[in-house]
C-alpha positions as CSV (number, residue, x, y, z in Angstrom):
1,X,0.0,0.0,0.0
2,X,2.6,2.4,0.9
3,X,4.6,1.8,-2.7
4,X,1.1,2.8,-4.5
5,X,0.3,5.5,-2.3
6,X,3.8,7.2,-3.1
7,X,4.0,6.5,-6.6
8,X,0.6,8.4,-6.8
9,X,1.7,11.3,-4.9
10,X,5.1,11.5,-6.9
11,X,2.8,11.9,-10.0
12,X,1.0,15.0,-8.7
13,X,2.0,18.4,-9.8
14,X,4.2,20.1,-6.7
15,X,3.0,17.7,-4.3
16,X,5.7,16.2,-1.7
17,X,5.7,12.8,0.3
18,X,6.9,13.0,3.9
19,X,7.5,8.9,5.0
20,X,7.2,8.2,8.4
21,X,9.4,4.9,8.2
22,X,12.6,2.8,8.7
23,X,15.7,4.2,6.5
24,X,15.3,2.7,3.1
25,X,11.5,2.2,2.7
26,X,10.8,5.1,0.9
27,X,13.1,4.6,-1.3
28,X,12.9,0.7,-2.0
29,X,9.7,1.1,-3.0
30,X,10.1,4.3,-5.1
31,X,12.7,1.9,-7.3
32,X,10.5,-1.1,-7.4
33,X,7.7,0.9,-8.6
34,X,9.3,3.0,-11.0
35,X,12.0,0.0,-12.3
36,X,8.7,-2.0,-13.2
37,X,6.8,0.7,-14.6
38,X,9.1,0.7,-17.9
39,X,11.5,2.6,-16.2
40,X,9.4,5.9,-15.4
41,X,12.2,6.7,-13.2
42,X,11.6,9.3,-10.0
43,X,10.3,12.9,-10.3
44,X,10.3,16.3,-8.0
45,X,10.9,14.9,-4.3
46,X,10.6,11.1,-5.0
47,X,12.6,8.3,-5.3
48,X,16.0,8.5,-3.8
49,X,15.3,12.2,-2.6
50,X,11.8,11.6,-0.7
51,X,11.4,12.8,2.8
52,X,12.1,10.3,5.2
53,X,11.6,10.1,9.4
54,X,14.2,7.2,9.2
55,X,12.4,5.6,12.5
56,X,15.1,3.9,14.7
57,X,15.0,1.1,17.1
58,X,14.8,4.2,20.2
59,X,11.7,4.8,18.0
60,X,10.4,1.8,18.3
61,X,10.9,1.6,22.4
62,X,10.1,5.5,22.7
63,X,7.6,6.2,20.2
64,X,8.5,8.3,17.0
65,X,5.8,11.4,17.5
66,X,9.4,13.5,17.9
67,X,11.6,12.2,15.2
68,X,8.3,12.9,13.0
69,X,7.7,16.7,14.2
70,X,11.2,17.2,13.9
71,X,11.2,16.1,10.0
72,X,8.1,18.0,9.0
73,X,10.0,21.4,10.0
74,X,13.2,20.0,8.1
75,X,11.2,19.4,5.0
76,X,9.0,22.4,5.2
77,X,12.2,24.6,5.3
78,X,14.0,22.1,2.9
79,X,11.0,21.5,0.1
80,X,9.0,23.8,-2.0
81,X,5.7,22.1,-3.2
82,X,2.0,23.7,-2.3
83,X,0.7,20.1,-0.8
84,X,2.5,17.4,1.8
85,X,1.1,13.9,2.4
86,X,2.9,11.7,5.6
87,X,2.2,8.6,4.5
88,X,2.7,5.5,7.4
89,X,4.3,2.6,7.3
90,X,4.3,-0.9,8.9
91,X,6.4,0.0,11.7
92,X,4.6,3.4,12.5
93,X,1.4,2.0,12.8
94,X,2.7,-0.9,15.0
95,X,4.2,0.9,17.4
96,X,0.9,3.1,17.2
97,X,2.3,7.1,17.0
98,X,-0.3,9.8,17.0
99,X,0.5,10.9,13.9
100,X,-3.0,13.1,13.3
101,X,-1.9,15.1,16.9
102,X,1.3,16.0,14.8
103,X,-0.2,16.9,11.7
104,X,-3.1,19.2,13.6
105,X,-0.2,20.7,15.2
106,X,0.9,22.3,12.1
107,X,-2.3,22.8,10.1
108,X,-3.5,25.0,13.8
109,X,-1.0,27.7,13.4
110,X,-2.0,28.7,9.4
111,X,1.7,29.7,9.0
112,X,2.7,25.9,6.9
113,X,1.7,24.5,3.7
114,X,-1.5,22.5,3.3
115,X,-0.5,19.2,5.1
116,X,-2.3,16.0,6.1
117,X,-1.7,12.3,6.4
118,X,-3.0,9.1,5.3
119,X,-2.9,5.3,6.9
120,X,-0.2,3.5,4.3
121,X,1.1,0.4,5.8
122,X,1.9,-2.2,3.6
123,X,0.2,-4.8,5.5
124,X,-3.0,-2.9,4.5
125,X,-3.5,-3.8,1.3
126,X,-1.9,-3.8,-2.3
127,X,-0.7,-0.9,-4.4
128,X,-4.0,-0.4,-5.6
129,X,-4.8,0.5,-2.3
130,X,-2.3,3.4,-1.5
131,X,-3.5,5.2,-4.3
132,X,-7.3,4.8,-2.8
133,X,-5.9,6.1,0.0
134,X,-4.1,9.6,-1.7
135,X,-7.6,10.2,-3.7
136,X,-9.9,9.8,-0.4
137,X,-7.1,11.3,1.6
138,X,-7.5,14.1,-1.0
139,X,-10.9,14.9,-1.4
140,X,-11.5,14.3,2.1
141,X,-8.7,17.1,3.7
142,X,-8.3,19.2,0.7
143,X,-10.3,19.2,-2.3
144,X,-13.2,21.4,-1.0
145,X,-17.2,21.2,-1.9
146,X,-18.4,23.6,-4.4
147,X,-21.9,23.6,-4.6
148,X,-21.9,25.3,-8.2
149,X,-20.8,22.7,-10.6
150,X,-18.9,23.4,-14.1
151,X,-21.1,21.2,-16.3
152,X,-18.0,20.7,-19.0
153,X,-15.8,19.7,-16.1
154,X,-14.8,15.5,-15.9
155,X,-12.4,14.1,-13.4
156,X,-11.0,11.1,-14.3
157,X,-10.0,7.7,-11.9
158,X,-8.9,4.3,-12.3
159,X,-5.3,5.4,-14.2
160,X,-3.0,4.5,-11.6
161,X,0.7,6.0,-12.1
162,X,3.7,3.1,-12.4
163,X,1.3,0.4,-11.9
164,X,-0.4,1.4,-15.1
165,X,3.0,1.6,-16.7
166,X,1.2,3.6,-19.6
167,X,-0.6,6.1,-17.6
168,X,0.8,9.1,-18.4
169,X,0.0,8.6,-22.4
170,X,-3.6,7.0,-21.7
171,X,-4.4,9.7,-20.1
172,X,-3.3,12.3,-22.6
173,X,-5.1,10.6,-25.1
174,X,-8.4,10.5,-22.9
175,X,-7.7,14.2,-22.3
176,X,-7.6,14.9,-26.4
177,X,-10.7,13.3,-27.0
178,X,-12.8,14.9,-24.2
179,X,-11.3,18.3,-25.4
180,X,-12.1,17.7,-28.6
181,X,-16.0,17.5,-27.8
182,X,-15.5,20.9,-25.6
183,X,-15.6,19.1,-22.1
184,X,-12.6,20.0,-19.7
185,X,-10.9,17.2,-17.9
186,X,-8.6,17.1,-14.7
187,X,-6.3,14.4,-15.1
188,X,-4.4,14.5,-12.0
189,X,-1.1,13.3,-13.8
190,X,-0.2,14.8,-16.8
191,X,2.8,17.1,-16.9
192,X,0.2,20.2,-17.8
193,X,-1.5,19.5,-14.5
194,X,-1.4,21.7,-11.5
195,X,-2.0,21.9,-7.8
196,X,-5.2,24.4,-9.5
197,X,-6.7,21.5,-10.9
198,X,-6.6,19.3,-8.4
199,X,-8.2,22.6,-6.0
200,X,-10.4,23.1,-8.6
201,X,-12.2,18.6,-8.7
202,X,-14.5,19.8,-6.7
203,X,-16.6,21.5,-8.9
204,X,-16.7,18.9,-11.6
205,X,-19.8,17.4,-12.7
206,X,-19.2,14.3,-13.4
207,X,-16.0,11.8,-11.8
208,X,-14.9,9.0,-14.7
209,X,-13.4,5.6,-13.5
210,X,-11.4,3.4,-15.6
211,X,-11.6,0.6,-13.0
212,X,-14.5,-1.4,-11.7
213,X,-12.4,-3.1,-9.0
214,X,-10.8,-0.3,-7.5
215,X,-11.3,3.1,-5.8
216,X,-15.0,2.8,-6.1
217,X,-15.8,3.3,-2.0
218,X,-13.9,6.6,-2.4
219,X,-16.4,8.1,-5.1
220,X,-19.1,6.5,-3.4
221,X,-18.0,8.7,-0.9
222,X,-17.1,12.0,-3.0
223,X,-20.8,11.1,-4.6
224,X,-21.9,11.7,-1.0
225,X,-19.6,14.8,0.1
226,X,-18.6,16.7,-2.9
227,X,-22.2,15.9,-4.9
228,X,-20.4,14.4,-7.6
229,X,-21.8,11.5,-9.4
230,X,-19.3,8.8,-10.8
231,X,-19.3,6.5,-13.6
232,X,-17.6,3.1,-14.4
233,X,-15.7,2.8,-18.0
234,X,-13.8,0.2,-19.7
235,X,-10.3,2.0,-21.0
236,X,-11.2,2.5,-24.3
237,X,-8.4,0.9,-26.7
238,X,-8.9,0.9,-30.4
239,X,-11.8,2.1,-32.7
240,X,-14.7,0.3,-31.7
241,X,-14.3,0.3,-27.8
242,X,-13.3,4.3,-28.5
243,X,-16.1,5.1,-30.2
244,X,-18.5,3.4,-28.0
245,X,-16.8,5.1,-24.8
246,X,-17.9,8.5,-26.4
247,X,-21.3,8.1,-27.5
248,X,-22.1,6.8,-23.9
249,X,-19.9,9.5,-22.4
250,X,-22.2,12.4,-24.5
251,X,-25.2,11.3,-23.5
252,X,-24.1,12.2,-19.6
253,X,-22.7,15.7,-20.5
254,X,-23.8,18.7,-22.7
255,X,-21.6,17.7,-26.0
256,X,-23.4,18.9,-28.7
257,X,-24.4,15.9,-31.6
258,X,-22.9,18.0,-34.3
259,X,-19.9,18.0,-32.2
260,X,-19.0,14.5,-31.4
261,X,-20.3,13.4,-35.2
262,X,-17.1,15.5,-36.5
263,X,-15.2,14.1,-33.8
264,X,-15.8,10.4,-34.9
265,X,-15.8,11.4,-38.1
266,X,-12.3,12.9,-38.4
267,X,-10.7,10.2,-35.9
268,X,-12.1,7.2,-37.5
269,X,-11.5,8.6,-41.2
270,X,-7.4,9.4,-39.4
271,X,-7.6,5.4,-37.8
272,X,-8.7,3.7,-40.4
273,X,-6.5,5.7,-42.9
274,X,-3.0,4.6,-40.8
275,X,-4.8,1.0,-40.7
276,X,-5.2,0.2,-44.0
277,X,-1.6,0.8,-45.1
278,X,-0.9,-2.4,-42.6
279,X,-3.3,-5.2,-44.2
280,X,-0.8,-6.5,-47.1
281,X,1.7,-7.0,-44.3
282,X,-1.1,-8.6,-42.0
283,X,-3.5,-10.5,-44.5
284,X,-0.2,-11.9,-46.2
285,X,1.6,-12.9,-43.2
286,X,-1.9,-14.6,-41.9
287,X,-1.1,-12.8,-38.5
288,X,-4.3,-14.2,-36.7
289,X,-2.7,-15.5,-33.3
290,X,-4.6,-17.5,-30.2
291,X,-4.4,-14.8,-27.9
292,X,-3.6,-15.1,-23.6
293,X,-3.8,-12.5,-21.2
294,X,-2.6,-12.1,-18.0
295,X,-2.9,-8.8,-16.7
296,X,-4.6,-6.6,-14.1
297,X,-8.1,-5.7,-13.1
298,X,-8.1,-2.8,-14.7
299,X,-6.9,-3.7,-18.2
300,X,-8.6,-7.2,-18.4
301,X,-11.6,-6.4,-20.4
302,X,-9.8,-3.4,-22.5
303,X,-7.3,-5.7,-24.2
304,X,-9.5,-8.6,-24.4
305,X,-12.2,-6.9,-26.3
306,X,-9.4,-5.4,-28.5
307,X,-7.7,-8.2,-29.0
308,X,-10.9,-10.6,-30.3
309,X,-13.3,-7.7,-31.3
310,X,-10.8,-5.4,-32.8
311,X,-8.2,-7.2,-35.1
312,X,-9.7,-10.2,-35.1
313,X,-7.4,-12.9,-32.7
314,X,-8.9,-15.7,-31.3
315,X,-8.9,-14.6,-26.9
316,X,-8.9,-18.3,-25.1
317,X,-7.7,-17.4,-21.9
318,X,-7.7,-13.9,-19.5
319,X,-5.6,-14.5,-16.3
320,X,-6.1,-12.0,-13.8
321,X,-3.4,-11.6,-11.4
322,X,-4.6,-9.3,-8.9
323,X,-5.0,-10.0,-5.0
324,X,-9.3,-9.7,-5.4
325,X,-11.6,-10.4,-2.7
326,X,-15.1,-12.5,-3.6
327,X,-17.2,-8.9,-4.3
328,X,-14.4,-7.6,-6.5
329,X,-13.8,-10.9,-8.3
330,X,-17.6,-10.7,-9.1
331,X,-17.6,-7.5,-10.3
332,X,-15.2,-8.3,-12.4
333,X,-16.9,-11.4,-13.5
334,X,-20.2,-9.2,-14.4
335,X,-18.8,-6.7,-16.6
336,X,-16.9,-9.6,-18.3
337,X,-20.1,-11.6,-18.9
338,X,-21.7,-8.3,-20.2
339,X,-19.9,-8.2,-23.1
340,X,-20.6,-10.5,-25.7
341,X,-17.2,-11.0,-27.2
342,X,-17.4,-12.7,-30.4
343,X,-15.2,-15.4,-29.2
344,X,-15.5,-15.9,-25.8
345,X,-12.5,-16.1,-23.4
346,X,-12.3,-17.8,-20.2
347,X,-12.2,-16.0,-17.1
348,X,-9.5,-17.2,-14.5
349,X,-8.1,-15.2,-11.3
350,X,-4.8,-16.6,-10.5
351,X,-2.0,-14.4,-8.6
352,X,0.9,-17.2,-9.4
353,X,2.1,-17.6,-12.2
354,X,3.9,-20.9,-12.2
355,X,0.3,-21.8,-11.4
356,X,-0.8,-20.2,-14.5
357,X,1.8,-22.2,-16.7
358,X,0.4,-25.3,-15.1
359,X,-3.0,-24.6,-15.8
360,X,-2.0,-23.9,-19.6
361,X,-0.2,-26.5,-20.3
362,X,-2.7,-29.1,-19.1
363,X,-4.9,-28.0,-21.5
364,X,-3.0,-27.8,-24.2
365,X,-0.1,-30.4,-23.0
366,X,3.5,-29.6,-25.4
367,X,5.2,-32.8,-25.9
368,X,2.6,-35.3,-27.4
369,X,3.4,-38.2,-29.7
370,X,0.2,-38.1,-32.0
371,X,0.4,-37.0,-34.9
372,X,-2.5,-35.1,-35.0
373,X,-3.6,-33.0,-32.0
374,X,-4.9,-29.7,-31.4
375,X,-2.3,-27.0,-30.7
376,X,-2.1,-24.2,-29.2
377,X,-0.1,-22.2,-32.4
378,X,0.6,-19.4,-33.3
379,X,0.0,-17.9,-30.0
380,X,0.0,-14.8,-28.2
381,X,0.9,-13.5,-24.7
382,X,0.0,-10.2,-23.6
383,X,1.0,-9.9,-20.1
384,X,4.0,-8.9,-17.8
385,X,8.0,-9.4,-18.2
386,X,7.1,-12.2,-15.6
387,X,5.2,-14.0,-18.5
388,X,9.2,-14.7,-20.0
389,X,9.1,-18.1,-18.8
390,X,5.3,-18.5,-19.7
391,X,6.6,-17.7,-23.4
392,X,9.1,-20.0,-24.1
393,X,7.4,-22.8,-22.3
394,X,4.4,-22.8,-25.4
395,X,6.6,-20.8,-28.1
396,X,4.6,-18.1,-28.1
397,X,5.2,-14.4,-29.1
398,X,5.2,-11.9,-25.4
399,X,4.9,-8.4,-25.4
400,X,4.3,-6.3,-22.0
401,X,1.6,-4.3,-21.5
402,X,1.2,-5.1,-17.8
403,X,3.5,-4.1,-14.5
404,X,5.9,-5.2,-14.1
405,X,7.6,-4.5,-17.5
406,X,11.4,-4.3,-17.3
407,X,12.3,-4.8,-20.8
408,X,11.5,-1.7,-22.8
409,X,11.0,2.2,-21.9
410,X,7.9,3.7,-21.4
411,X,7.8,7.9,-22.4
412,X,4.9,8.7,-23.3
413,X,3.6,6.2,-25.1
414,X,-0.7,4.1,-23.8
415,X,-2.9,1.9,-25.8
416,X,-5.9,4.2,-24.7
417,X,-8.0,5.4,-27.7
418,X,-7.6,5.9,-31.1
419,X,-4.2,6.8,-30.9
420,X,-3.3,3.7,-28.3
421,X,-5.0,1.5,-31.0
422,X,-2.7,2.2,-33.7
423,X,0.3,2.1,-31.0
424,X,-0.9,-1.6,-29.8
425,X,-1.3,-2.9,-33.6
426,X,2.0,-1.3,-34.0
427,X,3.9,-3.0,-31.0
428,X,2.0,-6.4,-31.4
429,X,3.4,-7.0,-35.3
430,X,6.6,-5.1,-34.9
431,X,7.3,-7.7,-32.1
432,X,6.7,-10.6,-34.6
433,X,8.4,-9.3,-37.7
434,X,11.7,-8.0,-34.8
435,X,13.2,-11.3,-35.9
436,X,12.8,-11.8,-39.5
């Protein structure tokens, strides 16, 4: 939880971290995340240069209430950014410190930045959590209720930075869209982002959520605070899914018919115009490949319908890999099952993946004397750069479109949207033809 929950505030525009932890946590965790996330690497105040309490064993006997206050000053006087989060950590919140007395402390006087401080150990949950934890922590200490709404005004949820190693382009390309049929979007994460937008969520009308798994108590929530109603998406990748994603998103918001027909129009007219100059390639080479996925929650569906719905590939498998509890497996379950995929995948939650190579291959066993059997070729994996082994075991082709991914570098590059469509074609047949 506490790896999410800083890699989420690193992505915020001028917003600072202060860890109350051992020496080291902060900074593990900032280099898993950002090492698995296609190198993002660390940004203003994170990684190696986040603010750290560095409890000691004194701390533990003692209590670390002191060595806290005492690092708050150092990094007010130290760091310039217009919001602080102390995030916890398993040791903080075993030993029990009173870290809401410390923060009150400083938010009584009005003299320091905005500051407040949210529960982040890691035995809490996954890294899905921690950034739960930044968004409530954020709409509930300082995102204020507006009771005037801006009708054109969208926040969107569910993108989580590093552990949607592509977040920074989907989200750019969600932005383009939703500007392009006059609505105004916060995004939280882009690099044209500020600490006004995130002030200023509070008077959207309407909060977006690319996940149906996560972060959905914290609308409810908002829904119930901030008066802002929420709705549940698919990411949007390719034509089709794109397309769909818009008309449904017009008919909650005042975008004008005329406006979103010239919209479609022009992207489609721009998609299929890129597409066409790949068929000889792909209708000479036959590239129609059984497709597996093991991914996330969040990206199951997207890719899947993509994959089967959207260039035709033959989806037999979806792993997801995700720590889920029954009501989120469900709900994951339900929005698979209402989609009517023209060839339908099966549906398995499996977090190991030795596990998931078992399962495979017992279906479609490798070494078998007949001479006639049914084979699982050419095939496809789109999952993590844990799926290596998975590869090579069935001779199929991997690319990673799911954390961790440790073998390429991911700018500024997603697979939302019409633009992430033509990116995803791209990287999927580039990654066949790489060895000709």
């Amino acid at each position: 939880m506490l790896g999410g929950a800083l890699a989420t505030i690193a992505a915020l525009p001028r917003v600072a971290p202060i860890v109350h932890a051992s020496q080291g946590c902060g900074g593990n965790l900032f280099s898993a995340a950002f090492a698995g996330s296609g190198y993002y690497g660390s940004g203003y105040c994170s990684g190696n240069s986040v603010s750290s309490s560095g409890l000691l064993e004194k701390d533990i006997v003692f209590g670390g209430t002191d060595r806290l206050d005492e690092q708050i000053r150092t990094t007010f006087e130290v760091i310039d950014a217009d919001l602080f989060i102390v995030t916890t950590s398993c040791m903080s919140e075993i030993i029990g410190d009173d870290i809401r007395g410390v923060t009150n402390s400083f938010n009584e006087t009005g003299e320091n930045p905005p500051l407040f401080y949210i529960e982040t150990a890691g035995f809490s949950g996954n890294s899905y959590k921690g950034y739960e934890r930044v968004i409530g922590g954020l709409f509930e200490y300082f995102i204020k209720p507006v009771a005037q709404k801006n009708p054109k005004l969208v926040n969107i949820f569910g993108i989580v930075p590093s552990y949607d190693p592509f977040f920074r382009g989907e989200l750019e390309e969600i932005q383009r869209l939703l500007s392009a049929l006059g609505l105004e979007v916060n995004t939280f994460f882009t690099p044209d982002q500020t600490i006004d937008n995130i002030k200023a969520a509070g008077e959207a009308a309407l909060n977006i959520t690319f996940s149906s798994v996560y972060g959905i108590s914290e609308l409810e929530a908002v829904k119930i605070s901030h008066g802002i109603p929420y709705e549940i998406f698919d990411l949007p990748v390719g034509a089709q899914a794109t397309r769909d994603f818009l008309v449904r998103l017009s008919e909650l918001l005042p975008v004008q018919e005329n406006v979103l027909k010239k919209t479609l129009d022009r992207e489609f007219e721009r998609y299929y115009a890129y597409v066409e100059h790949t068929l000889d390639l792909y209708a000479d080479s036959d590239f129609q490949f059984y497709a597996v996925l093991v991914s996330n929650a969040n990206r199951a569906v997207s890719f899947t319908k993509y994959l089967i719905d959207e260039i035709g590939w033959i989806g037999k498998y979806v792993f997801i890999t995700d720590e889920l509890d029954e009501d989120q497996k469900q709900a994951l379950q339900d929005r698979f099952n209402g989609y009517h995929f023209s060839t339908q995948p099966e549906l398995i939650f499996e977090t190991d993946g030795e596990k998931i190579i078992k399962y495979f291959t017992k279906q479609f066993p490798q070494f078998v004397s007949d001479r006639y059997f049914d084979a699982f070729s050419p095939a496809y994996i789109l999952g993590s750069s844990l799926e290596k082994d998975f590869a090579g075991i069935i001779g199929a082709n991997l690319l990673t479109v799911s954390f961790p991914i440790t073998d390429r570098l991911i700018v500024g590059r997603g697979y939302a949207g019409f633009n992430g469509g033509l990116a995803l074609l791209e990287d999927l047949i580039g990654k066949v033809i790489s060895v000709r």
